[in-house]
ROVEXZA-548575 format. One record per residue: residue in one letter; x, y, z negated of N, C-alpha, C in turn. Coordinates in steps of 0.05 Angstrom, whole numbers, plus 5000, padded with zeros to 4 digits. Each point is the difference from the previous one (the first is absolute). Example, Ala and Ser with C-alpha at 12.3 -4.5 7.8 and 13.67 -1.06 7.14 Angstrom:
   residuo   n.east   n.north   n.up   ca.east   ca.north   ca.up   c.east   c.north   c.up
         A     5264      4886   4844      4982       5024    5000     5018      5024   5000
         S     4993      5021   5014      5016       5024    4999     4985      5022   4986
***
This chain:
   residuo   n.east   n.north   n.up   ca.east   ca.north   ca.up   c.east   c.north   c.up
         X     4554      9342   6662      4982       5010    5021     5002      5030   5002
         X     5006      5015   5020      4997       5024    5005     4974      5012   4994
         X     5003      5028   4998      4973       5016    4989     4987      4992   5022
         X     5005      5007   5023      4980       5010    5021     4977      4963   4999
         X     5020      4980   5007      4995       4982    4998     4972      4994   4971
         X     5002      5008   4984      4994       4990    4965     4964      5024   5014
         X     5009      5020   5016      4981       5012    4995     4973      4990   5019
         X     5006      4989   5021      5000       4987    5021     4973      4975   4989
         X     5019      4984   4984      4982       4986    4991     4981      4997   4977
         X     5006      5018   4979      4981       5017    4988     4980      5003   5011
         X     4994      5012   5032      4983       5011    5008     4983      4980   5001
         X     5017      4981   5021      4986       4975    5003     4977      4989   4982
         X     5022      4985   4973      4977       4991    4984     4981      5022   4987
         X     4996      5028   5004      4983       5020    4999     4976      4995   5012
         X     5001      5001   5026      4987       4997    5028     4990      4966   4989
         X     5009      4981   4990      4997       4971    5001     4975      4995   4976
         X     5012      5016   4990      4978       5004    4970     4972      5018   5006
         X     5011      5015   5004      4967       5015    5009     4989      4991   5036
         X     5010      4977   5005      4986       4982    5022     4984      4986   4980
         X     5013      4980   4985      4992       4984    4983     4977      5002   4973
         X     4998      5031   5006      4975       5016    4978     4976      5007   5013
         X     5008      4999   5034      4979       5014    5011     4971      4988   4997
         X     4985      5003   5007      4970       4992    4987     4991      4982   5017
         X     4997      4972   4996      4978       4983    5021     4976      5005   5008
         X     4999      5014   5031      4973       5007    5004     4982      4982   5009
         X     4977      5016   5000      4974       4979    5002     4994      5006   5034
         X     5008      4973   5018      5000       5012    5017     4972      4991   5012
         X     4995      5022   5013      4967       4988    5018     5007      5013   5029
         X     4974      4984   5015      4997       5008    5031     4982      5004   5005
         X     4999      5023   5020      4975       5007    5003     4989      4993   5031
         X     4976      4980   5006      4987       4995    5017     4993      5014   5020
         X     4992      5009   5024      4988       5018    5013     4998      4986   5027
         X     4973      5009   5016      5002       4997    5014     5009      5011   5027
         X     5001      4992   5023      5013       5016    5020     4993      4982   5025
         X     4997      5014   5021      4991       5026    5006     4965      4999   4972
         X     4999      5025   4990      4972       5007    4982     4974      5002   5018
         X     4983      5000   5007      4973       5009    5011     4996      5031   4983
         X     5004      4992   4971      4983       5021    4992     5020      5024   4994
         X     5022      4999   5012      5026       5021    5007     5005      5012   5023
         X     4974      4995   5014      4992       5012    5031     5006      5030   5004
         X     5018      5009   5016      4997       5034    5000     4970      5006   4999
         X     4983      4996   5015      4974       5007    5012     4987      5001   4966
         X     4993      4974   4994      4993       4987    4973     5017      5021   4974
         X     5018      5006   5003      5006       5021    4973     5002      5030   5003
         X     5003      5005   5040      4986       5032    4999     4972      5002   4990
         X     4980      4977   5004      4980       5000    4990     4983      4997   4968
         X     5025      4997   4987      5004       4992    4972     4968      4993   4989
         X     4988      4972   5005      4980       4991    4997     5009      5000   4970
         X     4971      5012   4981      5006       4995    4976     4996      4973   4979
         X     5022      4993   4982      4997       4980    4987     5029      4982   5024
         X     5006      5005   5024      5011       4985    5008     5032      5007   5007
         X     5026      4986   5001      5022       5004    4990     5021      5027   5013
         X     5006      5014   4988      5008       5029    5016     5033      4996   5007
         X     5013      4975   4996      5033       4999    5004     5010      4968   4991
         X     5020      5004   4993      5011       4964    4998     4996      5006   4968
         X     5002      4971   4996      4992       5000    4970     5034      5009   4985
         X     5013      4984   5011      5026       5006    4994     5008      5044   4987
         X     4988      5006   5000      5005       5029    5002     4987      5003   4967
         X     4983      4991   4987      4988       4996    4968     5012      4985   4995
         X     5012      4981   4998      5015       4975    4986     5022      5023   4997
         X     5014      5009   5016      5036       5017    5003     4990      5020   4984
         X     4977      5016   4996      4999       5024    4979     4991      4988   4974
         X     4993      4971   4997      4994       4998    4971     5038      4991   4995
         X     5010      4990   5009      5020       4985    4992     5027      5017   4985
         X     4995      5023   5025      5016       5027    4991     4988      5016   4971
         X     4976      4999   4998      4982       5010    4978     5015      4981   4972
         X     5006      4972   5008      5009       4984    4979     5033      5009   4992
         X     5009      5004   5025      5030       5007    4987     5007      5001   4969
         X     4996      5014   4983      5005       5016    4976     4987      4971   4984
         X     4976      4997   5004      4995       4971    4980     5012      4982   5001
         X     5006      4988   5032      5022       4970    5004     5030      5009   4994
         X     5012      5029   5000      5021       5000    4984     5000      4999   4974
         X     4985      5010   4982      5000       5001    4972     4995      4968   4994
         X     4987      4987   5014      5004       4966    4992     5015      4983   5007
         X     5021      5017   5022      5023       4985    5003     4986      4982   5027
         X     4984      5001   5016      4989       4991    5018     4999      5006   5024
         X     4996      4984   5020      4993       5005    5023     4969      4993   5019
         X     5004      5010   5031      4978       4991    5010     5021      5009   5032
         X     4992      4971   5013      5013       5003    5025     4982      4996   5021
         X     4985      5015   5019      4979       4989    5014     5016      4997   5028
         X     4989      4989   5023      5008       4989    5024     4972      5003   5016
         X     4994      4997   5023      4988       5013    5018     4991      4978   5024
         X     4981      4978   5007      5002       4981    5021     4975      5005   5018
         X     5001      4995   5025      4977       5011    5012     4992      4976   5008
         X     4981      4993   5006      4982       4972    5016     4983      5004   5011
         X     4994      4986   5027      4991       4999    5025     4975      4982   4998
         X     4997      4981   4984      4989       4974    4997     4998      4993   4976
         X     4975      4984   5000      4999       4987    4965     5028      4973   5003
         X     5002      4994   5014      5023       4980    5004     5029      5012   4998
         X     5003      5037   5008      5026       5009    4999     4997      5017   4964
         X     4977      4997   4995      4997       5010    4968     5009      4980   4988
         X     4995      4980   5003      5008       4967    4984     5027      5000   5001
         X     5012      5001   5017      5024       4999    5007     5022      5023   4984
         X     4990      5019   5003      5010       5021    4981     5004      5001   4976
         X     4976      4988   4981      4998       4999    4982     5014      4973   4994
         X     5004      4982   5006      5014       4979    4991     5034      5005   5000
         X     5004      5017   5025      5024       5016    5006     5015      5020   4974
         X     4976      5016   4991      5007       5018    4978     5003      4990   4977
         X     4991      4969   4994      5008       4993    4973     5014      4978   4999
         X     5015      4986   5020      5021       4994    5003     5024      5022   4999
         X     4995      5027   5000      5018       5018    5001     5003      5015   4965
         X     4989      4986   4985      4987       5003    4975     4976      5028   4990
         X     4988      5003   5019      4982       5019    5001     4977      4980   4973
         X     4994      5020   4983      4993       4988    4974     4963      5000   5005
         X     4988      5027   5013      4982       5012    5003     4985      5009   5028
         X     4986      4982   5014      4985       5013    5025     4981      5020   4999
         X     4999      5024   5015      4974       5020    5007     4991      4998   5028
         X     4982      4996   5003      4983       4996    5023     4982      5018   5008
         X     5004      5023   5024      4977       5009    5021     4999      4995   5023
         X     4978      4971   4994      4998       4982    5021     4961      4999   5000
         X     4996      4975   5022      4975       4999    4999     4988      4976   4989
         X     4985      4986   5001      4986       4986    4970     5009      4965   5005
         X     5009      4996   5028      5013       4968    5008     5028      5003   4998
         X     5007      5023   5000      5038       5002    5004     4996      5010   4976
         X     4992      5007   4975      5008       4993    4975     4997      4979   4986
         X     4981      4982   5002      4993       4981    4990     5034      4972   5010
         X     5004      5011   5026      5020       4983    5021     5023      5010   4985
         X     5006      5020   4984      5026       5019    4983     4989      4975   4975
         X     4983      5001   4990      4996       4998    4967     5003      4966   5000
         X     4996      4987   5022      5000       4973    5000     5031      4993   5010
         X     5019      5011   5018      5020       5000    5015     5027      4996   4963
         X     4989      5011   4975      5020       5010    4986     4984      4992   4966
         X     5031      5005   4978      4985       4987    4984     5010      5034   4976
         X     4991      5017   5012      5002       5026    4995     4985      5015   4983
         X     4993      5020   4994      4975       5017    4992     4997      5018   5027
         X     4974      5012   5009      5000       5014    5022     4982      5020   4998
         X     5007      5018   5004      4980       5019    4996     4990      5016   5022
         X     4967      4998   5004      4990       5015    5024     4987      5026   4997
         X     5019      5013   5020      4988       5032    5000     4983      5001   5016
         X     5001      4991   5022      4978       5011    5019     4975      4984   5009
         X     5001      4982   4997      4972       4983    5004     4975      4998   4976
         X     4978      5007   5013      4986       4997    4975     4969      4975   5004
         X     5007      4989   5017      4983       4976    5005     4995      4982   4966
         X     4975      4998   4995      4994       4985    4982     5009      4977   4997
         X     5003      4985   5023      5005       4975    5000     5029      4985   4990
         X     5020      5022   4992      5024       5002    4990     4991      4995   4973
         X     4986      5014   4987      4995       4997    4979     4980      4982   4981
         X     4988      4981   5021      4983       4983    4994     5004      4976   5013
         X     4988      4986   5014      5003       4979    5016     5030      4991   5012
         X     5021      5029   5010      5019       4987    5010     5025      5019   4980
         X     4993      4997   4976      5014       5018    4975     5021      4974   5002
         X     5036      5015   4997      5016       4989    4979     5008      5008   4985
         X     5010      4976   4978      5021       5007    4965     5014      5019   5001
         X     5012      5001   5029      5024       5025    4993     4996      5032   5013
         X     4974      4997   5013      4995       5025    5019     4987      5013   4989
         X     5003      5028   4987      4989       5014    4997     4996      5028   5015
         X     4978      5011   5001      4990       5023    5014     4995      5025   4984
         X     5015      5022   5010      5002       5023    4993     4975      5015   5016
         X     4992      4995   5032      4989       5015    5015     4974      4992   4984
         X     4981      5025   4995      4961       4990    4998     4992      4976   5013
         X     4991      4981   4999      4975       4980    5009     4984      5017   5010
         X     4985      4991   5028      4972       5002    5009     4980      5014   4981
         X     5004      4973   4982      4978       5003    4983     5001      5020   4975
         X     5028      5010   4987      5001       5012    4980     4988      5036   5021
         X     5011      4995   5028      4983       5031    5015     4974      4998   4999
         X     4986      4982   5004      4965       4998    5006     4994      5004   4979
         X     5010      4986   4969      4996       5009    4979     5005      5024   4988
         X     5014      5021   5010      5004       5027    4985     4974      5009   5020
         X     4997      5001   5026      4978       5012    5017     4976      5001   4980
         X     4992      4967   4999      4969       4994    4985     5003      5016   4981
         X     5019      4997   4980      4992       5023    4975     4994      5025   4998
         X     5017      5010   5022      4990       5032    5000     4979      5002   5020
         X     4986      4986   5012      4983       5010    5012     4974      4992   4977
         X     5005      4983   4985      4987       4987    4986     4993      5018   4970
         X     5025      5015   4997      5000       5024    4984     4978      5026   5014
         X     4997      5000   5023      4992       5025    5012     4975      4987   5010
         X     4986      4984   4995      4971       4989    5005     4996      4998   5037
         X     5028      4992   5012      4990       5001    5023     5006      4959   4998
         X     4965      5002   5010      4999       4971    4989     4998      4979   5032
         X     4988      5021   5015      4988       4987    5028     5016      5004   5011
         X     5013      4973   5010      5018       5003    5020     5001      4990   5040
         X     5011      5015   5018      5002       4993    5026     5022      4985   5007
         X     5013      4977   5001      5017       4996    5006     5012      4990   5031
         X     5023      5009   5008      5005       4994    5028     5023      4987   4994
         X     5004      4978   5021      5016       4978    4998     5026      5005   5028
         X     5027      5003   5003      5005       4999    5027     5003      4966   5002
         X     5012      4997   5033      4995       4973    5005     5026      4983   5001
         X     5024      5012   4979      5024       4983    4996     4990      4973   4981
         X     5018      4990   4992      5003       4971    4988     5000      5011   4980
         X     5020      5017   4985      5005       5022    4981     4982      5019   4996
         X     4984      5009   5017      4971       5011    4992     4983      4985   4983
         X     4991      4976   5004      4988       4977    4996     5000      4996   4977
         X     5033      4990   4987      5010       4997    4974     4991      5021   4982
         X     5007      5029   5014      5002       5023    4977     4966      5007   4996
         X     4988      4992   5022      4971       5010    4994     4984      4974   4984
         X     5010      4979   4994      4995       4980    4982     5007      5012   4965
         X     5025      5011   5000      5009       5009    4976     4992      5022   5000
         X     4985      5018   5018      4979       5030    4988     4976      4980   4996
         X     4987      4983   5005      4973       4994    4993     5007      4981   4972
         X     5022      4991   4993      5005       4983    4967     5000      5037   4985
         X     5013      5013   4998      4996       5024    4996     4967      5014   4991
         X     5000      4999   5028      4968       5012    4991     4980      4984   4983
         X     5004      4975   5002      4987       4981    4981     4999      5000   4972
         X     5027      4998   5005      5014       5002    4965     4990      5034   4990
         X     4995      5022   5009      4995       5024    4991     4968      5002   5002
         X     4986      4977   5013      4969       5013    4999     4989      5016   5027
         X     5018      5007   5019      4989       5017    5024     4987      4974   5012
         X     4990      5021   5022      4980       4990    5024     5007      5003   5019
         X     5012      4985   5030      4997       5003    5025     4975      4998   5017
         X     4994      5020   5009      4985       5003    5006     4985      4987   5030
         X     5030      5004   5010      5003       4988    5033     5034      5000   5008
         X     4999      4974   5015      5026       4994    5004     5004      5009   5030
         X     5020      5013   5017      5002       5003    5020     5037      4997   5014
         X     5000      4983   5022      5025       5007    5008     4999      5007   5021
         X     5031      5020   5000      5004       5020    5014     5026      4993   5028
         X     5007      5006   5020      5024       4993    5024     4999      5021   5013
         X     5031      5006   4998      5011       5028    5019     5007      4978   5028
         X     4991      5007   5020      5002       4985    5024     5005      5017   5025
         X     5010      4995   5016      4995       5012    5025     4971      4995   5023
         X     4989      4971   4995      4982       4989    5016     4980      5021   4995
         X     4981      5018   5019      4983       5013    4991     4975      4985   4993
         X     4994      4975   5002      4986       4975    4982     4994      5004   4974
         X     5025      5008   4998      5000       5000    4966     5006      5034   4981
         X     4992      5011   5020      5002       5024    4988     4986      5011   4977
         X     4972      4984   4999      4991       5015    4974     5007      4984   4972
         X     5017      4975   5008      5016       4987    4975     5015      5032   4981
         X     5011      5014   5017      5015       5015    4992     4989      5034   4994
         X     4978      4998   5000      4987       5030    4999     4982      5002   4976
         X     5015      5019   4977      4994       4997    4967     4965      5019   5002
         X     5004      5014   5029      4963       5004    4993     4982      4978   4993
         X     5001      4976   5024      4986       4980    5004     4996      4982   4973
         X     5039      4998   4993      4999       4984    4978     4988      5000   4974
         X     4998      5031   4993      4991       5002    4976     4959      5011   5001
         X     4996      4999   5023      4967       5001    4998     4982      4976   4997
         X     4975      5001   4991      4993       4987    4999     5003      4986   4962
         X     5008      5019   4975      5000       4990    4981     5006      5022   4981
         X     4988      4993   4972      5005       5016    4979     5032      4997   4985
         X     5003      5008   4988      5034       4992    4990     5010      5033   4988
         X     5016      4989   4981      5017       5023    4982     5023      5007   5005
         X     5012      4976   5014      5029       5007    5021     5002      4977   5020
         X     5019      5001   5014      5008       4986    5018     5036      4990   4989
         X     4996      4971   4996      5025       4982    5002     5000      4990   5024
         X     5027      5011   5006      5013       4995    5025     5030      4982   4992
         X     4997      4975   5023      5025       4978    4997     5013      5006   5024
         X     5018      5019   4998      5026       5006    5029     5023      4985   4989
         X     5012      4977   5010      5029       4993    5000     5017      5028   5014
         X     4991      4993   5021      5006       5016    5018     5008      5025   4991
         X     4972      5018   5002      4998       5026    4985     4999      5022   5019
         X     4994      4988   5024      5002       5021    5027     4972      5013   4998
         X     4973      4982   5000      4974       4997    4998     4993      5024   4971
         X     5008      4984   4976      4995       5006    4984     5004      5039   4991
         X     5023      5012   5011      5020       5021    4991     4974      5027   5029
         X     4974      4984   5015      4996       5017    5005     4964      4996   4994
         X     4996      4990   4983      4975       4993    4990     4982      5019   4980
         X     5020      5015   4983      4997       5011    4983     4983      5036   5011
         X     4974      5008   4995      4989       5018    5007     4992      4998   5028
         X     5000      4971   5007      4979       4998    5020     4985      4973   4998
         X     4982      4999   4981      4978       4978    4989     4979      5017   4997
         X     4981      4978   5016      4970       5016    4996     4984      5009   4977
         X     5007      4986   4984      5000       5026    4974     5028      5006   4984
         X     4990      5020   4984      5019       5022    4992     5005      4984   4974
         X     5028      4978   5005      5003       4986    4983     5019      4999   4993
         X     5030      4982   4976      5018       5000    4997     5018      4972   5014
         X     5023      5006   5008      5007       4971    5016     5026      4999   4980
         X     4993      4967   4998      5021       4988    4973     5011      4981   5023
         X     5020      4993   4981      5022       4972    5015     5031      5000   5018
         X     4998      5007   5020      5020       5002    5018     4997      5029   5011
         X     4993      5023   5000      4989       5027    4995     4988      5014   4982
         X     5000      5024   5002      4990       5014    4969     5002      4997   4994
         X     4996      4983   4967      5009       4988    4975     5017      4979   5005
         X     5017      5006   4992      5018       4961    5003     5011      5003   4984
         X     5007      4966   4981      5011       5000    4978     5029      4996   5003
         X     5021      5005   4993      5022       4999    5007     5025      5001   4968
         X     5017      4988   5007      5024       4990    4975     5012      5030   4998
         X     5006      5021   5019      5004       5027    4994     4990      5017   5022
         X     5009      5024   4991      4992       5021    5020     5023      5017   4989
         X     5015      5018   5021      5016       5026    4994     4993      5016   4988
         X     4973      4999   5001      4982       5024    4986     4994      5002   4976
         X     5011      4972   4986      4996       4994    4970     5007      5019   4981
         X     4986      5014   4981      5013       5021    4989     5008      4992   4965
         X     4998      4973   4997      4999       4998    4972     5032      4981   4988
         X     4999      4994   4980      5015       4992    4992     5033      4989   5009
         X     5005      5025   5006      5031       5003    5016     5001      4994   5025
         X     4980      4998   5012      4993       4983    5026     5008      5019   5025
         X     4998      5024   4981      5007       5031    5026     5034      4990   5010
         X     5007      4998   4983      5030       4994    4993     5017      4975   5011
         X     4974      4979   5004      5016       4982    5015     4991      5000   5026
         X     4981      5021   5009      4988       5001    5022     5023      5017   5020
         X     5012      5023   4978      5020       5014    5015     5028      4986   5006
         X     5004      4986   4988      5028       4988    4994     4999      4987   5028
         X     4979      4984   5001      5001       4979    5027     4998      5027   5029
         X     4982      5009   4990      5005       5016    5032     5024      5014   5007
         X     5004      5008   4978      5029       5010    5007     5024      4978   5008
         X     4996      4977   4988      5021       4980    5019     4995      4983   5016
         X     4970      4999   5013      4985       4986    5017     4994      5024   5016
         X     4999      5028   5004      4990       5014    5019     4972      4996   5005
         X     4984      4994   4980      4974       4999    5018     4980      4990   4974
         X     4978      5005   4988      4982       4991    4978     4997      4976   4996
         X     4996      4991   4976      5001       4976    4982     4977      4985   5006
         X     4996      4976   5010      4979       4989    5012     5002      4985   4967
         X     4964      4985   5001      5000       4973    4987     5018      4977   5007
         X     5007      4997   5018      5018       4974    5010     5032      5015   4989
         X     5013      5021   5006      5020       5017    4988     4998      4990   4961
         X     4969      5000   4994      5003       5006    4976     5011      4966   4986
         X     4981      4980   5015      5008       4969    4996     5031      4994   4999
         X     5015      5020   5025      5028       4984    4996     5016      5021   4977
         X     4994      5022   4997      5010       5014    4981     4992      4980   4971
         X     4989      4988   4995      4987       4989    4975     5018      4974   5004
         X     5004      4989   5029      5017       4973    4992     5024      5008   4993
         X     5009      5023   5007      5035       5011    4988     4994      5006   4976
         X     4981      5005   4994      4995       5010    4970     4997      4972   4971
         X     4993      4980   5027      4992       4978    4981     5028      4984   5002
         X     5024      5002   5023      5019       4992    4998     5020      5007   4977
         X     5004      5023   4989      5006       5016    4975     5000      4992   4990
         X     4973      5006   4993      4988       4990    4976     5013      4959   4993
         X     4998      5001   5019      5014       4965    4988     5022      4994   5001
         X     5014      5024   5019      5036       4983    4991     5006      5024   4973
         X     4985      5011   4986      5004       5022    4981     4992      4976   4978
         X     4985      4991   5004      4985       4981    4975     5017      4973   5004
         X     5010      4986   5013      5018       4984    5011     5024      5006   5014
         X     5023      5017   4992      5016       5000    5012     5033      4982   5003
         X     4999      4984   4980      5015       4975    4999     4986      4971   5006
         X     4977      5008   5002      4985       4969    5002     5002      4989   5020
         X     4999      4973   5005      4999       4987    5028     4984      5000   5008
         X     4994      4991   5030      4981       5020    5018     4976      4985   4990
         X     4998      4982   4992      4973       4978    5003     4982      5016   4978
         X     5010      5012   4982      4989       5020    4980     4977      5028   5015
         X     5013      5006   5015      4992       5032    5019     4971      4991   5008
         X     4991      4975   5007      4973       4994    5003     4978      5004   4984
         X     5019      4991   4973      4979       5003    4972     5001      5028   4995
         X     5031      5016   5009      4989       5024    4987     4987      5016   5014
         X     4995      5001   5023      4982       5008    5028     4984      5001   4989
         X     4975      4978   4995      4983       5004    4994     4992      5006   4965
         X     5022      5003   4988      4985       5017    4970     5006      5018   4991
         X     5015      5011   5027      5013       5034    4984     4978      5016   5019
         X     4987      5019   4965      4984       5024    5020     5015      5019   5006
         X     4983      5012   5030      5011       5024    5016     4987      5023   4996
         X     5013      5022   4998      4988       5021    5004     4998      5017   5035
         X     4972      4996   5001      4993       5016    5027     4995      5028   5010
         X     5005      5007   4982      4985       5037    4994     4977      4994   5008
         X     4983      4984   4991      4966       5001    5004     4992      5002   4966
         X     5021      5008   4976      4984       5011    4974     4990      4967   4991
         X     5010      4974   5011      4999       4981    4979     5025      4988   5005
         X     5007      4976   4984      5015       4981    5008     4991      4975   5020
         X     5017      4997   5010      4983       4974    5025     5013      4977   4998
         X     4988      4969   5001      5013       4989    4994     4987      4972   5024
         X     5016      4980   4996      4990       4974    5020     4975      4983   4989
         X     4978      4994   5011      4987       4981    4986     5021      4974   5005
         X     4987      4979   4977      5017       4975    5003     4987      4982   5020
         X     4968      5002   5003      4984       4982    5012     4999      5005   5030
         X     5014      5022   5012      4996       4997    5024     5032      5023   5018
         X     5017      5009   4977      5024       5015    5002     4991      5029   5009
         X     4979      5001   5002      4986       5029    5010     5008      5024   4982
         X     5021      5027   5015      5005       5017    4978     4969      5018   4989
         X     4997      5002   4967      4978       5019    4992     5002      5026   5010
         X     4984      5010   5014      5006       5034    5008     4970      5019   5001
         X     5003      5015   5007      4986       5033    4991     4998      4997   5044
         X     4978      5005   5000      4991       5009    5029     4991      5028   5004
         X     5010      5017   5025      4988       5022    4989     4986      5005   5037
         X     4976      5012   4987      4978       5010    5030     5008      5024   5002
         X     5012      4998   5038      5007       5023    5002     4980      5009   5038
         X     4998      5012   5011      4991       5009    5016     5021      5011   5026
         X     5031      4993   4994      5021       5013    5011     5006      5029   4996
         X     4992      5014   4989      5002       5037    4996     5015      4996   4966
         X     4983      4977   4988      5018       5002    4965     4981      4979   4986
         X     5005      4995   4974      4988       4977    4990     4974      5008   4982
         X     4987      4986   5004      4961       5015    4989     5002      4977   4977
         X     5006      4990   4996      4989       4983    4975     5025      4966   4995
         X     4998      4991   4982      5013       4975    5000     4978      4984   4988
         X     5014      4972   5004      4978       4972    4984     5030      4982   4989
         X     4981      4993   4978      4973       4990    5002     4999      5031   4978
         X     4975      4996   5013      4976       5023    4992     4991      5005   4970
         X     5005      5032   4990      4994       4993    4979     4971      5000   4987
         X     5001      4978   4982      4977       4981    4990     4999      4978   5003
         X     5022      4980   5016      4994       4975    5011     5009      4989   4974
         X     4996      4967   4996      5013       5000    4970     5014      4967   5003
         X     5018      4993   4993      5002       4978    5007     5021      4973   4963
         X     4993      4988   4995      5006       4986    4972     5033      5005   4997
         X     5012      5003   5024      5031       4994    4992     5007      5026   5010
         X     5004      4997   5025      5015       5029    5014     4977      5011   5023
         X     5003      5023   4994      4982       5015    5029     5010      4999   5027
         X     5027      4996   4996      5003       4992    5035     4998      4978   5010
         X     4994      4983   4984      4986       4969    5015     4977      5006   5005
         X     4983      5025   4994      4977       4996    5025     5005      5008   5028
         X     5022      4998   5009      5013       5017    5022     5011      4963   5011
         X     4981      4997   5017      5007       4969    5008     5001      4969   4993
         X     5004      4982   5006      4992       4979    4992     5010      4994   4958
         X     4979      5007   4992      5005       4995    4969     5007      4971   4984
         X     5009      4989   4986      5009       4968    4985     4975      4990   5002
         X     4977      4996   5000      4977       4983    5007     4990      4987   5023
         X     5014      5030   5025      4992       4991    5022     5029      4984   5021
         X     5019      4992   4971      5027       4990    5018     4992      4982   5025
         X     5011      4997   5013      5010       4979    5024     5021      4988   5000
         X     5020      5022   4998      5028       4985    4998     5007      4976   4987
         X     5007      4981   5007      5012       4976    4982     5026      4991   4992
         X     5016      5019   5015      5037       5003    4997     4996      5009   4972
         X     4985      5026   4991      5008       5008    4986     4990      4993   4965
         X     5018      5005   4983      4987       4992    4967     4970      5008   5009
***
């Protein structure tokens, strides 16, 4: 055989061999919806706080890149893919689509019937960033879905404590008139229960055009007529709520969906490296690190973390290790999945939108196992029945 020839194929089985070394990645897809509501130009010049500032897709791509250096040193990978859905029927479809394609791992920012339509469609692990409906986690909980985004209830629960810390005991609460109002102002009153406050008076509120209904919507009207230490306000919305604050008939504090709101991050976080991942993302997102930013950054983080801990394993493994490898959040603990309801443990921090005033659970709360199970539905009060 001639040199040129001999060298030729040298190369070859070179090239053949380090094909044959390359690392089996862990491949996942990521859910999204499309067209978004809550990706509205109008809706994010307005940057209602607590509510989503960009595609989720933009935290998942900066944790994944953040992993580089770990999934090489283990000889690992992580391959994500990108599907948009129109419909809980074109979500189903997707997802059955992606793991026929051997997608090992679903992430979902979807809404609370087109995940449940993902988690039932597949026999997957799935993880939800952006929905935080209780009812995922209880009543319509599955084996393999776990949620990174806060619960309802783990937010109403950081509220009650710190207000509960600060003796504001009497409360005003205003209800708006969604379906999702309804729900969330059900899980501020389990909240206030479980902490000992008082409602004082329940009122709901409607931004309307009909001048019929105008004083539905006028926070003088609403808040006279009662004693109270703050005002809980339930905005899905957040249109209502974002202009409530310093105009209540008394000179009070407004918690919930304004002023105080509990939230999975803030940019403004100044502690535990948190400055650091706050910059990282804006600099490759162009624009500040929302709580919803922070959920999908944590599912790339939790993707890592499992083809790092599993990187030869077969995929059916990645479920178990999903849920028992802890993550680090830069919230100064480790966070980890409950088993009874897949709910990730986390650190909530009250912020006001300007920077973060305090986190929960609150200190002094005390709880037999871990302190962040008082941050939402705790092992006593399970529902779930999928799960151990």
């Amino acid at each position: 055989m001639k040199a040129g020839g001999a060298r030729v194929l040298g190369l070859a089985c070179l090239l053949a061999a380090q094909a044959s070394a390359a690392p089996v990645p862990l491949k996942a897809t990521l859910l999204m919806r499309s067209p978004d509501p809550r990706l509205e130009r109008s809706r994010l010049e307005r940057q209602f706080l607590g509510h989503p500032g960009g595609p989720a897709s933009d935290g998942m791509e900066v944790a994944l890149e953040e992993g580089q250096f770990e999934l090489q040193a283990a000889d690992a990978a992580v391959a994500l893919t990108k599907q948009p859905a129109e419909s809980p029927e074109t979500a189903r479809a997707a997802a059955q689509a992606a793991e026929k394609a051997g997608a090992a791992v679903l992430v979902t920012d979807l809404p609370a019937a087109w995940t449940l339509a993902v988690a039932d469609a597949v026999k997957l692990p799935v993880i939800n960033i952006g929905e935080a409906a209780d009812r995922l986690r209880e009543q319509d909980c599955r084996p393999r879905l776990l949620h990174i985004a806060p619960s309802e209830r783990m937010r109403t629960d950081a509220l009650a404590q710190t207000l509960v810390a600060r003796k504001w005991n009497k409360l005003l609460l205003l209800v708006g008139p969604g379906e999702d109002d309804a729900l969330r102002a059900a899980a501020a009153q389990a909240s206030i229960k479980r902490y000992g406050l008082q409602v004082v008076a329940t009122k709901p509120f409607k931004l309307s055009g009909d001048p019929r209904e105008r004083d539905l919507a006028n926070p003088l009207l609403l808040t006279a007529g009662s004693s109270y230490d703050a005002v809980w306000v339930v905005d899905s919305d957040g249109e209502f709520a974002r202009g409530l604050p310093y105009r209540t008939v008394l000179p009070r504090p407004v918690v919930g969906d304004a002023g105080l709101v509990a939230l999975a991050w803030h940019a403004q976080f100044e502690r535990y490296g948190a400055p650091q991942v706050s910059r990282r993302f804006a600099k490759a997102a162009g624009r500040p690190m929302t709580a919803s930013d922070w959920s999908a950054w944590m599912a790339g983080k939790a993707l890592v973390a499992a083809a790092v801990a599993a990187p030869k394993g077969p995929s059916a493994r990645w479920a178990q290790v999903l849920a028992a490898t802890p993550l680090d959040g830069s919230k100064g603990t480790s966070l980890s999945f409950r088993a009874w309801d897949g709910q990730l443990r986390q650190t909530m921090l009250l912020t006001d939108g300007q920077g973060v005033i305090s986190q929960a659970p609150v200190e002094g709360v005390l709880h037999p196992v871990n302190v962040l199970d008082t941050l939402g539905a705790d092992a006593p009060e399970k529902r779930c029945r999928t799960m151990p």
